[in-house]
N, CA, C and O atoms as a printed pandas DataFrame, in Angstrom:
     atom_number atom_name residue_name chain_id  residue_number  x_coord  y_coord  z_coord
0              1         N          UNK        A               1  -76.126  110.455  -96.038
1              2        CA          UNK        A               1  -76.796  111.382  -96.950
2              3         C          UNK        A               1  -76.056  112.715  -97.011
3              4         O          UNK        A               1  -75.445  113.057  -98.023
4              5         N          UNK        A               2  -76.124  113.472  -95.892
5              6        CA          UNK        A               2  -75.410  114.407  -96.218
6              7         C          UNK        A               2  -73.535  114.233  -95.412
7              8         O          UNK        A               2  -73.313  114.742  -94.313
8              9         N          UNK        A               3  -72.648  113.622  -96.033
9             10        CA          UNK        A               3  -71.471  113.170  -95.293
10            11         C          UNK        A               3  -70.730  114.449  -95.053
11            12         O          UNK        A               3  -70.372  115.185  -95.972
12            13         N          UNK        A               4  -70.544  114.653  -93.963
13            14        CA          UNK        A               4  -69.731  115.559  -93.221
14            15         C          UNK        A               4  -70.614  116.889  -92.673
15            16         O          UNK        A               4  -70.069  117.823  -92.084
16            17         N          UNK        A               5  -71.843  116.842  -92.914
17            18        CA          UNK        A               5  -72.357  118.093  -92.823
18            19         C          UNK        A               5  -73.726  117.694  -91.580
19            20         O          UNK        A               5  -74.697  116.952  -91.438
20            21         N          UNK        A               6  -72.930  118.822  -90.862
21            22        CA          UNK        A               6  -73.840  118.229  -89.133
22            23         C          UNK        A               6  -75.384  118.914  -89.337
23            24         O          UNK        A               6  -75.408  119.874  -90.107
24            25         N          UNK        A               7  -76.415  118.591  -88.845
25            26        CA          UNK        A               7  -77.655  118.901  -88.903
26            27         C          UNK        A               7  -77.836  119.545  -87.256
27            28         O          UNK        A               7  -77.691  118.846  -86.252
28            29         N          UNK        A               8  -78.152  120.901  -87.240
29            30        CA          UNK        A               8  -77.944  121.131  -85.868
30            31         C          UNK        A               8  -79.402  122.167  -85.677
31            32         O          UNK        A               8  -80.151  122.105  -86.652
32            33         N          UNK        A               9  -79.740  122.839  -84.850
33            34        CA          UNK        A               9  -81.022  123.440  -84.465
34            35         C          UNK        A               9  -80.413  125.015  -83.204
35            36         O          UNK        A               9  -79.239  125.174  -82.870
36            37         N          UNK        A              10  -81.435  125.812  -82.813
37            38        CA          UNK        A              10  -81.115  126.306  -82.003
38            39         C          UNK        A              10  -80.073  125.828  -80.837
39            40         O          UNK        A              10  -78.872  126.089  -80.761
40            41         N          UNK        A              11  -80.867  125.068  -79.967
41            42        CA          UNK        A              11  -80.325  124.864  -78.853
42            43         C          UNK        A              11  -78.811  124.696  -79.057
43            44         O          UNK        A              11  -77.922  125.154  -78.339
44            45         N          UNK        A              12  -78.705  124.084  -79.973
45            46        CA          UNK        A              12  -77.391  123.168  -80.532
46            47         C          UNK        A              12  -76.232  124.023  -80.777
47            48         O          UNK        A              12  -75.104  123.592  -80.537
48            49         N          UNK        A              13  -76.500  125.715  -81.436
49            50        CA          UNK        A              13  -75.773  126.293  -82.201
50            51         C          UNK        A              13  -74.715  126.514  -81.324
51            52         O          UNK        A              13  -73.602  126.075  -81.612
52            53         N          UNK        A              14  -74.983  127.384  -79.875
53            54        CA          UNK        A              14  -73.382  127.835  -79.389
54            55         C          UNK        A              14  -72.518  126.614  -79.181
55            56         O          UNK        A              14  -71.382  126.801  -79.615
56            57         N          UNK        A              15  -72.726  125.312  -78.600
57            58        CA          UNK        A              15  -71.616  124.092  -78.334
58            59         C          UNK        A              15  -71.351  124.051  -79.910
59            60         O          UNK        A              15  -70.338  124.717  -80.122
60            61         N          UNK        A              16  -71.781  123.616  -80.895
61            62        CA          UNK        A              16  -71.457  123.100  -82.374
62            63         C          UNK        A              16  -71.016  124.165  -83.232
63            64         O          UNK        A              16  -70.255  123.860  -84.150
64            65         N          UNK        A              17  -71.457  125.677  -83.051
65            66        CA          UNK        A              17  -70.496  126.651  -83.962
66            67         C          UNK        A              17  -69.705  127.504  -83.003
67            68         O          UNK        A              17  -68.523  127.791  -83.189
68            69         N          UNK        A              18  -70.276  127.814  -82.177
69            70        CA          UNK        A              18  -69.374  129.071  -81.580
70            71         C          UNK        A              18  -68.273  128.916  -80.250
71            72         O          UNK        A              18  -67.587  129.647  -79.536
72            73         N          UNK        A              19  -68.606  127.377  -80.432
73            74        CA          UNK        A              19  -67.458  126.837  -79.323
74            75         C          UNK        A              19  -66.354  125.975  -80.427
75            76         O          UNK        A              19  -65.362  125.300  -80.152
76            77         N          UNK        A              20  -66.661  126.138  -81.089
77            78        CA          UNK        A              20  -65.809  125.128  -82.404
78            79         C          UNK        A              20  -64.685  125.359  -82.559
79            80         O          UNK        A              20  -64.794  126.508  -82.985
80            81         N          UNK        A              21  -63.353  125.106  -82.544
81            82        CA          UNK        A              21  -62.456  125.169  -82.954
82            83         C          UNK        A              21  -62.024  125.661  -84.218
83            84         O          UNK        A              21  -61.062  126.413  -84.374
84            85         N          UNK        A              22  -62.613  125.306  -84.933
85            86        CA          UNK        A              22  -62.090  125.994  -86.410
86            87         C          UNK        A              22  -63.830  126.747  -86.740
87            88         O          UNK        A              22  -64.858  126.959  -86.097
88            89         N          UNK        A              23  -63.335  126.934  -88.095
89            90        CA          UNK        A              23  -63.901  128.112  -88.506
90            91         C          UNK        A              23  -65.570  126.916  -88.785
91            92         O          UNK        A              23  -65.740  125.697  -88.772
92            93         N          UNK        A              24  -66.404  128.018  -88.987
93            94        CA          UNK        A              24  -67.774  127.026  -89.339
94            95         C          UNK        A              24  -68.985  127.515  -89.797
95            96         O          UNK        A              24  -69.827  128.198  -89.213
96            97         N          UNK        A              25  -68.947  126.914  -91.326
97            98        CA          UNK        A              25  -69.651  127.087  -92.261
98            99         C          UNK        A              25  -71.755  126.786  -91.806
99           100         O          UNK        A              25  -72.365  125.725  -91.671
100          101         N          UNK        A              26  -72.111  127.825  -91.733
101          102        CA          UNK        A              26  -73.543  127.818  -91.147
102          103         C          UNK        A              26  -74.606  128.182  -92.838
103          104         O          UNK        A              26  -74.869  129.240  -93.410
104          105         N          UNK        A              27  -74.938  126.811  -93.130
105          106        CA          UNK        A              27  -76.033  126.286  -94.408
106          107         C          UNK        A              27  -77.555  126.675  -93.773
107          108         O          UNK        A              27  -78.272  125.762  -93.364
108          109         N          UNK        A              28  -77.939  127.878  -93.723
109          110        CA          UNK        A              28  -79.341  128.465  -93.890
110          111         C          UNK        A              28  -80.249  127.554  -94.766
111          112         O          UNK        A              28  -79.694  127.301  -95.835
112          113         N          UNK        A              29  -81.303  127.066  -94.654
113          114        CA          UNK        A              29  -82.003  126.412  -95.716
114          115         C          UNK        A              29  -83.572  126.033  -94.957
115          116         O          UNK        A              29  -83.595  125.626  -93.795
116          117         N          UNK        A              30  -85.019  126.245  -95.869
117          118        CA          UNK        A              30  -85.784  125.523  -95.740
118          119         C          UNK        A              30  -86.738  124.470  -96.741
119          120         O          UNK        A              30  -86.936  124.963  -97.851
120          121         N          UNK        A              31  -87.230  123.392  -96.577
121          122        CA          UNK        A              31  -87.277  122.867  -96.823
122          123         C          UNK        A              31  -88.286  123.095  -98.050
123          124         O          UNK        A              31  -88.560  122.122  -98.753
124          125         N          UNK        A              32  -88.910  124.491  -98.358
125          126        CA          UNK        A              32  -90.192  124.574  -99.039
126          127         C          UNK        A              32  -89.224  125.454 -100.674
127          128         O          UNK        A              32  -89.747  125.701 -101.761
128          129         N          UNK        A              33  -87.673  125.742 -100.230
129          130        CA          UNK        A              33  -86.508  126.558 -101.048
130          131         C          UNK        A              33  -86.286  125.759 -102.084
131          132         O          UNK        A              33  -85.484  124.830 -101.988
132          133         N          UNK        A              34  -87.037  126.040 -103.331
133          134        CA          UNK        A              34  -86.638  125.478 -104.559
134          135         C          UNK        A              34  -84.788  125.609 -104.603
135          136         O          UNK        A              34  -83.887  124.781 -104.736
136          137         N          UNK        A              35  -84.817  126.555 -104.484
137          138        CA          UNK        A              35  -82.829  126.833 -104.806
138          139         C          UNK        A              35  -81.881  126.149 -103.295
139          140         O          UNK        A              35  -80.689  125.842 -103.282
140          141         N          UNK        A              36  -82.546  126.091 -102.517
141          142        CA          UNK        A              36  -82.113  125.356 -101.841
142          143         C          UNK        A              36  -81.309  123.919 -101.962
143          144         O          UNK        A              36  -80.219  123.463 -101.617
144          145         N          UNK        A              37  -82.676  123.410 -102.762
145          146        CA          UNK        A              37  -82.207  122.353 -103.307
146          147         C          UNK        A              37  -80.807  121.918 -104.077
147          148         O          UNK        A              37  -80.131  120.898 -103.943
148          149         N          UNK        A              38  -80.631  123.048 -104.916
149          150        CA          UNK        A              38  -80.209  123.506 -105.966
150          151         C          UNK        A              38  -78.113  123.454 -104.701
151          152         O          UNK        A              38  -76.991  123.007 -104.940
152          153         N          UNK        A              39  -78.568  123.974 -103.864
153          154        CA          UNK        A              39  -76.898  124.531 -103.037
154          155         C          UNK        A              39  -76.833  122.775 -102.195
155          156         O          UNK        A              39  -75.775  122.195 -101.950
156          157         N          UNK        A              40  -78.251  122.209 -101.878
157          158        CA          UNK        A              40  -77.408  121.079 -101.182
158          159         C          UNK        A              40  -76.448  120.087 -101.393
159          160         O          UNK        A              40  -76.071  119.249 -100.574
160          161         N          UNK        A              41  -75.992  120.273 -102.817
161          162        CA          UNK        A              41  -74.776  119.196 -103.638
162          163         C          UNK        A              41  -73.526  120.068 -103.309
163          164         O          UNK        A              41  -72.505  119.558 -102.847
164          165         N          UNK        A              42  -73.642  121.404 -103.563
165          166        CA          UNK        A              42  -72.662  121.987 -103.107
166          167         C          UNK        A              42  -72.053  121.995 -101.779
167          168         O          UNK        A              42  -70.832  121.862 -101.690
168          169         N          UNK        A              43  -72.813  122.145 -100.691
169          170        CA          UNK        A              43  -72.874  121.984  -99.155
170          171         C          UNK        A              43  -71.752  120.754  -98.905
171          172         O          UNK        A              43  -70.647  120.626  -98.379
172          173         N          UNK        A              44  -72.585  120.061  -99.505
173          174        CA          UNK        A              44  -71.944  118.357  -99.533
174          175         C          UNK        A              44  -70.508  118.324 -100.483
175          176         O          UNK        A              44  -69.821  117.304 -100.428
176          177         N          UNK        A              45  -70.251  119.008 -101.004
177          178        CA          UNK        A              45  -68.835  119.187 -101.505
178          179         C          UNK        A              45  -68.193  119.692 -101.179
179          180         O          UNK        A              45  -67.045  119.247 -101.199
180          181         N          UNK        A              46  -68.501  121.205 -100.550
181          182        CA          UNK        A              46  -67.443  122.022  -99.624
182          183         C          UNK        A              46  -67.164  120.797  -98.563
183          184         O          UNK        A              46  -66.020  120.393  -98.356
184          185         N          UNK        A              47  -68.022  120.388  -98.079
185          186        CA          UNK        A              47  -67.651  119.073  -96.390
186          187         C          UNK        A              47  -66.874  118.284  -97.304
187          188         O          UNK        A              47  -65.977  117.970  -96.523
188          189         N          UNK        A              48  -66.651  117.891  -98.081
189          190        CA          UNK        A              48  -65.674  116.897  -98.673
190          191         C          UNK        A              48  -64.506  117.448  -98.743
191          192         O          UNK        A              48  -63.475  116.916  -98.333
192          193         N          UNK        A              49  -64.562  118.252  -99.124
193          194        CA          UNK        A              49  -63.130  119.323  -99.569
194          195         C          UNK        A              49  -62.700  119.865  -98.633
195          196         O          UNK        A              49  -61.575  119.530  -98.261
196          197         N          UNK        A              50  -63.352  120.795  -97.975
197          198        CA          UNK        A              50  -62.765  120.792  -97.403
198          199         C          UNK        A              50  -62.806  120.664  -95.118
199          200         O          UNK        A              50  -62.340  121.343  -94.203
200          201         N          UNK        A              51  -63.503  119.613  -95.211
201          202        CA          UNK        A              51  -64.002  118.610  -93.972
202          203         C          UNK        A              51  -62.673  118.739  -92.553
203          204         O          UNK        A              51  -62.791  118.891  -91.337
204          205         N          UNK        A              52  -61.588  118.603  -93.375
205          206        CA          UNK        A              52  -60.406  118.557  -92.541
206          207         C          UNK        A              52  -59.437  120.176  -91.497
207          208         O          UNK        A              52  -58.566  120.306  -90.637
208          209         N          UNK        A              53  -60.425  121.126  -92.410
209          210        CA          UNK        A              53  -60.021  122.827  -91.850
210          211         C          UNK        A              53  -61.701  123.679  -91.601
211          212         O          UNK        A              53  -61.863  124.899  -91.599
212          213         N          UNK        A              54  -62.506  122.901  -91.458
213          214        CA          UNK        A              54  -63.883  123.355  -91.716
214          215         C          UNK        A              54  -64.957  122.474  -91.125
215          216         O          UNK        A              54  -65.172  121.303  -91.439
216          217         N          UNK        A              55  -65.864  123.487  -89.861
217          218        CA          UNK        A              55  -67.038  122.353  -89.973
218          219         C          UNK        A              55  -68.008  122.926  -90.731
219          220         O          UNK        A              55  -67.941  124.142  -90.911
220          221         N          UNK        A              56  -68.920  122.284  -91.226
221          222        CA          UNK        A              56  -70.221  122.829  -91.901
222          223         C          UNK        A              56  -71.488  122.101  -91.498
223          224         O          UNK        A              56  -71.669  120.887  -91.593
224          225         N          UNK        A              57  -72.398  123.067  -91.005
225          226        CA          UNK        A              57  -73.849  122.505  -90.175
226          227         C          UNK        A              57  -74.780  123.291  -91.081
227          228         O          UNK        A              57  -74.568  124.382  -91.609
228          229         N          UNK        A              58  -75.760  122.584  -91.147
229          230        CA          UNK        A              58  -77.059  122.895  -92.159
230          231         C          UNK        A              58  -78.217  122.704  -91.431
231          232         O          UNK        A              58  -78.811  121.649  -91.210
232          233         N          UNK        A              59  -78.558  124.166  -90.975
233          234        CA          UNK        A              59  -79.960  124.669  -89.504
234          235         C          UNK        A              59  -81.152  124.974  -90.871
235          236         O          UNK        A              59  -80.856  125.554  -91.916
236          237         N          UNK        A              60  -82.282  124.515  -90.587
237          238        CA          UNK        A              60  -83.772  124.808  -91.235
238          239         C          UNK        A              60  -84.071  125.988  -90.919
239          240         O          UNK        A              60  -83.548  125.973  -89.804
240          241         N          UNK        A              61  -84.603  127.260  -91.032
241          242        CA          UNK        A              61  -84.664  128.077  -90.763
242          243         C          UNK        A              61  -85.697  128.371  -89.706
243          244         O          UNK        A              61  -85.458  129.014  -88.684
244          245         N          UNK        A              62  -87.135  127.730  -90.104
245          246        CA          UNK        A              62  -88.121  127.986  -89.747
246          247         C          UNK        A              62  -88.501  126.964  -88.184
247          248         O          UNK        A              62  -89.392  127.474  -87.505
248          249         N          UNK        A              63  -88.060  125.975  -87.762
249          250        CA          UNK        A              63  -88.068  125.654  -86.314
250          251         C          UNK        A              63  -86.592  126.313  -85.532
251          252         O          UNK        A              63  -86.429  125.999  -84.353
252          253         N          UNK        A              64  -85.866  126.939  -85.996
253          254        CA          UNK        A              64  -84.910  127.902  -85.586
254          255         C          UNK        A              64  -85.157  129.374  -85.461
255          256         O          UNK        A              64  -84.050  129.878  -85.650
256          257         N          UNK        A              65  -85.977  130.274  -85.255
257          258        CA          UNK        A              65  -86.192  131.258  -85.271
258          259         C          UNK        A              65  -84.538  132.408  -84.816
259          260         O          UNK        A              65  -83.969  133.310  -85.432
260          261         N          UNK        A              66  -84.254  131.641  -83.268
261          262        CA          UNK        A              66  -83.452  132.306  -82.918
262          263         C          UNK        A              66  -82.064  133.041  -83.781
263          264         O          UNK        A              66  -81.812  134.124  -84.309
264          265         N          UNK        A              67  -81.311  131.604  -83.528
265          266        CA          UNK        A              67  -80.300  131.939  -84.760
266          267         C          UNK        A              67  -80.417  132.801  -86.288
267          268         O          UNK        A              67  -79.486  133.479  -86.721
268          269         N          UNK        A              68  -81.689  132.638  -86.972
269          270        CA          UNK        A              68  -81.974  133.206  -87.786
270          271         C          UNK        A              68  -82.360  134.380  -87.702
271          272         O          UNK        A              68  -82.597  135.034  -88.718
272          273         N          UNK        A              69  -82.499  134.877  -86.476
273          274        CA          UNK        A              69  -82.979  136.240  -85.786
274          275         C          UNK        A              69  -81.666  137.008  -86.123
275          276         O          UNK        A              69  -81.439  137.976  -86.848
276          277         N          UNK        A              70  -80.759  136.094  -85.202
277          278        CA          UNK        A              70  -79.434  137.010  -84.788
278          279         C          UNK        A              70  -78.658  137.200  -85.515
279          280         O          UNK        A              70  -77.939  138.179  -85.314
280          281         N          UNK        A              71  -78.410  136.301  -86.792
281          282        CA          UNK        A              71  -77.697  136.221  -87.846
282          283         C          UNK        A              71  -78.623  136.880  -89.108
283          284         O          UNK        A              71  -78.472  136.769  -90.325
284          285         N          UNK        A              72  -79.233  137.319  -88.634
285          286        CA          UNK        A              72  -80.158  138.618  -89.693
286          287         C          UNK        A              72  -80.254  137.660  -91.173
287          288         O          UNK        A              72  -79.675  138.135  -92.150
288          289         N          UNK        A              73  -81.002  136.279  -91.343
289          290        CA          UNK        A              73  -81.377  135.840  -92.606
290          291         C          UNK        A              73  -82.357  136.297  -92.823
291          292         O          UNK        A              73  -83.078  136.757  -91.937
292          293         N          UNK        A              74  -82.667  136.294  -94.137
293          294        CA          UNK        A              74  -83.353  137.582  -95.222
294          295         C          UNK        A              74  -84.256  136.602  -95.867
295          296         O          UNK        A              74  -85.462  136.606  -96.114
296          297         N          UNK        A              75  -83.176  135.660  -96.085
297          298        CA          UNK        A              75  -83.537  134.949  -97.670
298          299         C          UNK        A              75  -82.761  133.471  -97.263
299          300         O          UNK        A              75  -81.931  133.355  -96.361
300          301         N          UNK        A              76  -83.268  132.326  -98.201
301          302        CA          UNK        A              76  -82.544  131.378  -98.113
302          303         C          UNK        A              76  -82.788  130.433  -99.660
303          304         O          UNK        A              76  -83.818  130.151 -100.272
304          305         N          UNK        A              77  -81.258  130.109  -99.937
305          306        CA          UNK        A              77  -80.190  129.860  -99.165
306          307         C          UNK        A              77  -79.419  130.780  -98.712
307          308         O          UNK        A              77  -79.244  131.745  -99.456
308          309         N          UNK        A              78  -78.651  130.768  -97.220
309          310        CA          UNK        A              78  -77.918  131.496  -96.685
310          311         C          UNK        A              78  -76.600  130.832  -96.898
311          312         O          UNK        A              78  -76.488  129.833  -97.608
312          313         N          UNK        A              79  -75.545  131.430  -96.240
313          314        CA          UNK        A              79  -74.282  131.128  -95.495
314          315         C          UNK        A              79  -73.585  132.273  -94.610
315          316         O          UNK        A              79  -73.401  133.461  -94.876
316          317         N          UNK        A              80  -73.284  131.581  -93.561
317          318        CA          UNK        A              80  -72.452  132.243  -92.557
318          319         C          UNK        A              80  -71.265  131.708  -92.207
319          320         O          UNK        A              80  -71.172  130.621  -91.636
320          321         N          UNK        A              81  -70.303  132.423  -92.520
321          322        CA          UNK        A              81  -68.719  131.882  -91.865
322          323         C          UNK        A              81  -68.508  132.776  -90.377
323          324         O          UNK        A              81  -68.424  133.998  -90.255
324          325         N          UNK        A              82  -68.464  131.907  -89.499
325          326        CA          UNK        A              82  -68.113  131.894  -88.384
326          327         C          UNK        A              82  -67.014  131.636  -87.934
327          328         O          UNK        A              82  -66.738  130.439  -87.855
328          329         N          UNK        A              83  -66.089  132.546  -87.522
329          330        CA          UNK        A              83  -64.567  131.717  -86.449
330          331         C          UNK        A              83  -64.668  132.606  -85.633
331          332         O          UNK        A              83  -64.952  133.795  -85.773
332          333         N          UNK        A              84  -64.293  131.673  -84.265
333          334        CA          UNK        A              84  -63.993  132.456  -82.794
334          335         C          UNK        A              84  -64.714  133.281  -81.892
335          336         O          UNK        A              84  -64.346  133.993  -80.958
336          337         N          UNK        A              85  -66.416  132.889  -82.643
337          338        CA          UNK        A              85  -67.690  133.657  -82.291
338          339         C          UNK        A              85  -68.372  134.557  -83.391
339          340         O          UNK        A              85  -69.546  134.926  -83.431
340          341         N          UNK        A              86  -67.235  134.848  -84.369
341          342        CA          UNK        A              86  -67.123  136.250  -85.082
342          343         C          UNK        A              86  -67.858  135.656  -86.438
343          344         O          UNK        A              86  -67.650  134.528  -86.883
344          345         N          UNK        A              87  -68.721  136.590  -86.987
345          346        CA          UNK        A              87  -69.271  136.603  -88.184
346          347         C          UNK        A              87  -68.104  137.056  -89.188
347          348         O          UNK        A              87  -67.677  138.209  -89.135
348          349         N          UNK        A              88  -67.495  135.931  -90.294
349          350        CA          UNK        A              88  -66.330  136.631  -91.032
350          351         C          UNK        A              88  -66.971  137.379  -92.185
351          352         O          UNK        A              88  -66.755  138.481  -92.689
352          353         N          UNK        A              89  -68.041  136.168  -92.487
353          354        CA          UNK        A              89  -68.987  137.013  -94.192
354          355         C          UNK        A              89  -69.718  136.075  -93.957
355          356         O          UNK        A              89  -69.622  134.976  -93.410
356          357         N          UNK        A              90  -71.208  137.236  -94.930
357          358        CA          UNK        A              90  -72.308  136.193  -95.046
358          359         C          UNK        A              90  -72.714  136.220  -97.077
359          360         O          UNK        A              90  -72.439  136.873  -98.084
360          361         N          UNK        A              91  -73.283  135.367  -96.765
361          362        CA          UNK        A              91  -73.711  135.215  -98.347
362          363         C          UNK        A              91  -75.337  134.866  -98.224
363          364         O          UNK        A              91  -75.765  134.280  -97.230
364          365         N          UNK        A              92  -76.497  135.417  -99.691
365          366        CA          UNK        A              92  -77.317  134.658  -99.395
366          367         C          UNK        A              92  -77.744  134.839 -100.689
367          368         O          UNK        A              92  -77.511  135.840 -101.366
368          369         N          UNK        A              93  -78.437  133.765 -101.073
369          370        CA          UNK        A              93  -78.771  133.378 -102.589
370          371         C          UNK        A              93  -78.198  132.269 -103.004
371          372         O          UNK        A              93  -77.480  131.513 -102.349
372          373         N          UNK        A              94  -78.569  132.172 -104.244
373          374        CA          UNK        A              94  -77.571  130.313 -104.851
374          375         C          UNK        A              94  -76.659  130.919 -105.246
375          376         O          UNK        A              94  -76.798  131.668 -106.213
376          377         N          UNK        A              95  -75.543  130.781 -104.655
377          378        CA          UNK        A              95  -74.167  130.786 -105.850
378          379         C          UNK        A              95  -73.391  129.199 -106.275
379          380         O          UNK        A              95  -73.415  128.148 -105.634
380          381         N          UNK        A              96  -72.639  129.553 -107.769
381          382        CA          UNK        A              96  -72.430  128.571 -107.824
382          383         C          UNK        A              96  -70.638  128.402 -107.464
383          384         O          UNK        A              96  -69.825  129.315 -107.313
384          385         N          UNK        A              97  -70.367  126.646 -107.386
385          386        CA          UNK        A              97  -69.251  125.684 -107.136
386          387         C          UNK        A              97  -68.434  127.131 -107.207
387          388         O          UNK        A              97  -68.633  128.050 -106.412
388          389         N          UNK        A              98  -67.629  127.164 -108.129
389          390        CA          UNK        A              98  -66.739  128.650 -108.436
390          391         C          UNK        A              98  -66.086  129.435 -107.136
391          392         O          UNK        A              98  -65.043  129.499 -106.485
392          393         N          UNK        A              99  -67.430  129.992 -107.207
393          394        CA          UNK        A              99  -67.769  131.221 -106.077
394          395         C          UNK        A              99  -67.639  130.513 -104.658
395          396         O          UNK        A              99  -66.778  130.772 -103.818
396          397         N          UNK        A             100  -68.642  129.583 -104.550
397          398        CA          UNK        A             100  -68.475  128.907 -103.112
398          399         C          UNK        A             100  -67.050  128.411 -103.013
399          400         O          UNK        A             100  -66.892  128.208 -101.809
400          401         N          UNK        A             101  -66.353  128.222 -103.408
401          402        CA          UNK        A             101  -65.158  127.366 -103.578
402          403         C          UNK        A             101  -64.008  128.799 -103.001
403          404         O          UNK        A             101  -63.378  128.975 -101.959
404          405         N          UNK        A             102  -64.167  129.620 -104.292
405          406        CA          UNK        A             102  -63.168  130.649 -103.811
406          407         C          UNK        A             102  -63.883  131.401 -102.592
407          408         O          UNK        A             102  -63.128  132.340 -102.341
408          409         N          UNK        A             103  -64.672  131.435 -101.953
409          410        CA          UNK        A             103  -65.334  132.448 -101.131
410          411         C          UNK        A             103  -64.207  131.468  -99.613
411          412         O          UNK        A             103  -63.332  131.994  -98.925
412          413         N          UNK        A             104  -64.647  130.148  -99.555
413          414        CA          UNK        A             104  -64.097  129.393  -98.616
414          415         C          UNK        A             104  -62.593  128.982  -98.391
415          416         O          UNK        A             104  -62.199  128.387  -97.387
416          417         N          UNK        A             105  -61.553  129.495  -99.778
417          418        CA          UNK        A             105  -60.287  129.345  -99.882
418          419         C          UNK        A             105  -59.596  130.737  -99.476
419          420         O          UNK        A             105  -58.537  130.749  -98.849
420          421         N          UNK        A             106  -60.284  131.950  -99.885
421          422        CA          UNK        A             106  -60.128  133.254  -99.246
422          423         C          UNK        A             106  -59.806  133.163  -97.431
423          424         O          UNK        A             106  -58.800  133.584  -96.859
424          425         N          UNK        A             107  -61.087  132.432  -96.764
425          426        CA          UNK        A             107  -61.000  132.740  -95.514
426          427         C          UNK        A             107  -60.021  131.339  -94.922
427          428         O          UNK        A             107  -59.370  131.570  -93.903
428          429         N          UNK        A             108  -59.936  130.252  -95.388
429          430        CA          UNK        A             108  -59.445  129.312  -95.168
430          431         C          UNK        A             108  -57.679  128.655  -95.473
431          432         O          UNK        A             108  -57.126  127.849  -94.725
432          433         N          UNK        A             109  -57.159  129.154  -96.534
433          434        CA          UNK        A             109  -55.878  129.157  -97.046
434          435         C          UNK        A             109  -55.376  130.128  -95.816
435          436         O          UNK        A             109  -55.812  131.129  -95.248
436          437         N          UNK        A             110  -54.219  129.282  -95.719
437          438        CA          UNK        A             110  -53.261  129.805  -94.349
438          439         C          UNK        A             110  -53.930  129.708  -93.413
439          440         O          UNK        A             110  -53.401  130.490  -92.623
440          441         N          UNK        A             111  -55.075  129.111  -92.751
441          442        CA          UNK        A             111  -55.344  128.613  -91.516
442          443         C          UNK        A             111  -55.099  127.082  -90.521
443          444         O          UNK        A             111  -55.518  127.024  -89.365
C-alpha cells in the first residue's frame, strides 16, 4: 500500500530517523486530514523517486504526541527533512508534485 514509505510511531523515531544514514523525509498526517489525503499519492511518489537517496516515514500525529511536540507541528499535513539529527526544513500544508519534487532535489542533488 504504501511502497517504500515506513510507518513508524514515537518509540520508533530516534533508531528509524535520527540514526539513519541518509537524509529522512518525516510525513506528519492524521487520519481525520481531509488534505492529508490529498499528499498521500505524493508521499508515495517521492519513495519511488526518490527511495534510493531518501528514507520517508509517515508518523499519525495524534498517538505520537512526543515527536510532534518537538518538531513543533501546527498543522497537518506536515514535512520534516531530517539529516544527521538536524532539522534541514519544514513544510506544512498540501503542496503540490512541483514543489514537493523541487523542495527534495534542492536538499538531495549532490548527496
Amino acid at each position: 500500500m504504501n511502497e517504500g514509505v515506513i510507518i513508524i510511531n514515537d518509540a520508533e523515531f530516534e533508531n528509524v530517523v535520527l540514526k539513519a544514514e541518509q537524509p529522512v523525509l518525516v510525513y506528519f498526517w492524521a487520519s481525520w486530514c481531509g488534505p492529508c489525503q490529498l499528499m498521500s499519492p505524493l508521499i508515495n511518489l517521492a519513495a519511488k523517486t526518490y527511495g534510493d537517496r531518501l528514507k520517508i516515514v509517515k508518523m499519525e500525529i495524534d498517538p505520537n504526541p512526543t515527536t510532534v511536540k518537538h518538531y513543533q507541528v501546527e498543522g497537518v499535513p506536515a514535512l520534516r527533512l531530517i539529516k544527521d539529527r538536524e532539522l534541514l526544513e519544514s513544510i506544512e500544508g498540501v503542496i503540490g508534485k512541483d514543489k514537493l519534487l523541487s523542495f527534495l532535489d534542492k536538499h538531495l542533488n549532490g548527496n
